[in-house]
C-alpha positions in Angstrom: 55.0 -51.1 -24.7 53.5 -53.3 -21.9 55.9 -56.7 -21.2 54.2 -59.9 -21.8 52.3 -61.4 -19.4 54.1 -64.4 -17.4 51.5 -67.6 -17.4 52.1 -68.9 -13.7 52.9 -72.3 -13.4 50.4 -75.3 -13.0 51.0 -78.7 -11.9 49.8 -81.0 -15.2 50.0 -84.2 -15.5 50.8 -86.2 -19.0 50.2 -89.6 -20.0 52.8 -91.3 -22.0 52.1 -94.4 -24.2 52.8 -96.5 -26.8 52.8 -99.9 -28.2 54.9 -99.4 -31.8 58.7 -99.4 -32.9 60.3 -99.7 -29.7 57.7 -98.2 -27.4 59.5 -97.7 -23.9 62.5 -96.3 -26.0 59.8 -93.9 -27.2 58.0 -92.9 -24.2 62.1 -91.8 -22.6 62.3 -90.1 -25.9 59.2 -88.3 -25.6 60.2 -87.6 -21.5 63.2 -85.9 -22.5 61.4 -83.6 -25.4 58.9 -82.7 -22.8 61.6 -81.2 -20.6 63.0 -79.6 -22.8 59.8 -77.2 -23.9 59.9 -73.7 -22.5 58.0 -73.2 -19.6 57.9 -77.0 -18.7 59.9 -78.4 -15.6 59.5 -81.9 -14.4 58.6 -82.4 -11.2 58.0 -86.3 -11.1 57.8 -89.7 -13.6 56.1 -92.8 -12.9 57.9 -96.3 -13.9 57.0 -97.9 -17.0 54.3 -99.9 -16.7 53.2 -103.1 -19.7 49.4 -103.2 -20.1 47.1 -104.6 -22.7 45.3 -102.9 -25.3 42.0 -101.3 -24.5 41.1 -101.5 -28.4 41.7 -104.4 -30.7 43.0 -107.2 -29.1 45.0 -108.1 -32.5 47.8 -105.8 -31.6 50.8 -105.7 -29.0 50.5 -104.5 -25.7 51.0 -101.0 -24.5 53.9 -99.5 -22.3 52.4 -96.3 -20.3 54.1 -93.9 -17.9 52.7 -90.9 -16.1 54.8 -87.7 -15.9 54.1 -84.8 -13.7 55.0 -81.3 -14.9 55.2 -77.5 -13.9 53.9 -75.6 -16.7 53.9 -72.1 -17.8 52.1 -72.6 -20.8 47.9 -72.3 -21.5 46.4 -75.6 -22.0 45.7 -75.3 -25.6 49.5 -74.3 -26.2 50.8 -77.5 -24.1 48.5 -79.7 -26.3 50.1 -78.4 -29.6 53.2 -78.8 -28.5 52.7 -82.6 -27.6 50.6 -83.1 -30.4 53.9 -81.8 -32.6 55.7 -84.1 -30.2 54.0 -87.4 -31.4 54.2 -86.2 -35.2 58.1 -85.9 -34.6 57.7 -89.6 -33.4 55.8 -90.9 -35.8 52.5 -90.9 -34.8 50.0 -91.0 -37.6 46.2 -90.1 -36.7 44.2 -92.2 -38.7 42.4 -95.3 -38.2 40.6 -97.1 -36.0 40.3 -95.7 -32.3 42.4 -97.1 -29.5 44.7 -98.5 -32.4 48.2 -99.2 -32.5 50.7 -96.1 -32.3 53.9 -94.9 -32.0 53.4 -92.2 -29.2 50.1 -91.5 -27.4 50.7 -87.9 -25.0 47.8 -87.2 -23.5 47.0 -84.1 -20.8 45.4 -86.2 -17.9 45.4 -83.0 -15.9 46.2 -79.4 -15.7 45.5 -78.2 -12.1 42.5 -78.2 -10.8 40.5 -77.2 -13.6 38.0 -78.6 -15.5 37.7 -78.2 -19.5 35.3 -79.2 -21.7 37.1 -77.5 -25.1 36.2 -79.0 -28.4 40.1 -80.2 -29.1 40.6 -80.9 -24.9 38.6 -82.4 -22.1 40.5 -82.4 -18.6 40.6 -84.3 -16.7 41.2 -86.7 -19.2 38.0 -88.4 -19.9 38.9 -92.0 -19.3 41.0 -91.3 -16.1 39.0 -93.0 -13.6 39.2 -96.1 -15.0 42.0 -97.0 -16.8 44.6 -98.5 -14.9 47.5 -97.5 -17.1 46.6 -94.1 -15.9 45.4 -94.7 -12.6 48.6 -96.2 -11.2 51.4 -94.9 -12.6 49.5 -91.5 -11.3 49.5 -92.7 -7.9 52.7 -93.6 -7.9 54.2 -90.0 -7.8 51.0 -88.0 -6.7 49.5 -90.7 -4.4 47.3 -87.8 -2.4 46.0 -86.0 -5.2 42.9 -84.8 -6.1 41.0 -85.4 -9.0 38.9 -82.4 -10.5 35.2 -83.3 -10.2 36.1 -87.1 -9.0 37.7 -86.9 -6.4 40.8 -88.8 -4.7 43.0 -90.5 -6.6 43.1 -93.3 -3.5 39.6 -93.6 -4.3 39.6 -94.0 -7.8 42.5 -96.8 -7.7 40.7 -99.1 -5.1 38.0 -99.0 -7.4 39.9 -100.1 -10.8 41.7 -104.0 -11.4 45.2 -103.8 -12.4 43.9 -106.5 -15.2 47.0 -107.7 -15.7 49.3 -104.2 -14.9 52.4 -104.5 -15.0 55.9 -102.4 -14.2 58.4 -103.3 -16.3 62.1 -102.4 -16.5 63.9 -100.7 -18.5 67.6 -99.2 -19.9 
């Protein structure tokens, strides 16, 4: 019997966000669940950061992170396993888009590869212009390189913080 394969590790990124029940408690929730998956190692975590809601207007405003990680596992396996991640916090996926929710994990990046899957696009296809992404990713990856777009430097001179802010946090 042949072993199994070893996947080896890719540098992903993963947005965090949320704007229900607590959402900052939610998103260090959701940081610590994320480290603890097999395969995953964390190799950096933006601050918390307050923005408004890029949907409806009518609900609260959004905390969003940014969390860099070492992965050993395929794409569509890491998606599953946050997607399992926002169930356990009681995200519900139904609704109007860019609604309210509990936990939002999205996979901004995963190396330097580009998918177009029918359940995963990366990079993430809003990236270059949502701020709540944009900065917190250039805080702890300031020189990277976006797959197909470019630097990050680039892509955050060219986007307002519209009202962005870092917030703190126990």
């Amino acid at each position: 019997m042949l072993p199994a394969l070893e996947v080896p590790p890719v540098r992903a990124f993963i947005g965090l966000g949320g704007n229900l029940d607590r959402p900052a408690e939610r998103i260090c929730s959701a940081r610590l669940a994320i480290q603890e998956l097999e395969g995953v190692v964390e190799v950096g975590f933006s601050s918390l950061y307050r923005s408004t809601p890029l949907g409806p207007k009518d609900q609260p405003d959004y905390v969003n992170a940014v969390m860099a990680i070492d992965v050993g596992l395929e794409p569509l396996e890491l998606l599953d396993r946050l997607q399992a991640m926002e169930l356990a916090h009681g995200r519900v996926r139904v609704g109007e888009r860019w609604g309210p929710r509990t936990l939002d994990l999205d996979i901004l990046l995963y190396g330097d590869r580009i998918l177009r899957l029918e359940r995963l696009v990366v990079p993430h296809p809003g990236i270059a212009t949502r701020e709540f992404v944009l900065y917190p990713l250039e805080e702890i990856a300031p020189e990277l390189l976006i797959p197909g777009l470019g630097p990050l430097r680039d892509l955050v001179g060219a986007c307002p913080r519209r009202g962005l802010t870092v917030i703190d946090h126990d």
